[in-house]
C-alpha positions in Angstrom: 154.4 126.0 71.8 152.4 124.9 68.7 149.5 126.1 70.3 150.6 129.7 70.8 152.3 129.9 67.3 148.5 128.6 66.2 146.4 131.0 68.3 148.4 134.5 68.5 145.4 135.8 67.2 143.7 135.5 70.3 145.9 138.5 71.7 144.0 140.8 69.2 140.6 139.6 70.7 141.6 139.9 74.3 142.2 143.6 73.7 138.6 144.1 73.5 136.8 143.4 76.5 140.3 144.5 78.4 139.8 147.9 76.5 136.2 148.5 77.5 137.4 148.0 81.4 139.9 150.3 80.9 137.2 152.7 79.4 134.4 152.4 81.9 137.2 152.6 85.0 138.3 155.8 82.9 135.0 157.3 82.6 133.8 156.6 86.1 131.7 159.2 87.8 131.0 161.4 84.7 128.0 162.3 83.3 126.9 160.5 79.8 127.1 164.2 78.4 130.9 164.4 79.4 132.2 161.1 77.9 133.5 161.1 74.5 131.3 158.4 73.0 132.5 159.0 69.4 136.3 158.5 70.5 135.9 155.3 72.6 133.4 154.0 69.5 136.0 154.5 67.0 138.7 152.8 69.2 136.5 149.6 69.7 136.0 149.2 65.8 139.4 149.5 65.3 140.4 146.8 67.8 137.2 144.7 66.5 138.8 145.5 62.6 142.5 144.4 64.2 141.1 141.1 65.4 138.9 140.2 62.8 142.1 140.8 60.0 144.4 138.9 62.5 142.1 136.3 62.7 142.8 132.7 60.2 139.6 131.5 60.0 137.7 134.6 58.7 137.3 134.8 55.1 139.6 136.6 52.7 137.2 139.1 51.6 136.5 139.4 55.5 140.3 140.0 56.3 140.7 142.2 53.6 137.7 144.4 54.4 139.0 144.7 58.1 142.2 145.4 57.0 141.4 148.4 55.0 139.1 149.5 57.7 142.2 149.2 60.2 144.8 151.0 57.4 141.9 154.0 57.3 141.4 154.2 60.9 145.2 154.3 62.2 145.9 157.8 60.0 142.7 158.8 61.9 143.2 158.1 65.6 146.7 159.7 65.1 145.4 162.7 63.1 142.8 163.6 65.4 144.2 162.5 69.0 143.4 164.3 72.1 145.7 167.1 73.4 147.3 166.3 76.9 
């Protein structure tokens, strides 16, 4: 169980590649015009930003970047979130 408690952080990086399926399954069969290339860019640096302040063995000055990158991009997404 050390391990896990050790490595939780690897959750955060998981999220990426898993997100970028989910984003080309998503946008299958549409034209490059009709994606939303801005969006999906501005949900992978948030989940790059996540992982990277998550992660231990970054720097502080690294974390702490990341971290304010992740606190101005949260009021963001939600602010300017697609209507369903």
């Amino acid at each position: 169980m050390h391990w896990l408690k050790d490595n939780v952080y690897l959750a955060s990086w998981l999220a990426i590649p898993v997100a970028l399926i989910g984003m080309v399954y998503q946008n299958r069969g549409k034209t490059s015009a009709e994606v939303d290339w801005n969006r999906s860019l501005l949900y992978i640096a948030f989940l790059v930003a996540l992982a990277a302040a998550f992660t231990p063995i970054f720097d502080t000055s690294a974390r702490t970047t990341a971290g304010l990158l992740v606190s101005m991009l949260i009021p963001f997404l939600i602010i300017d979130r697609k209507p369903r």
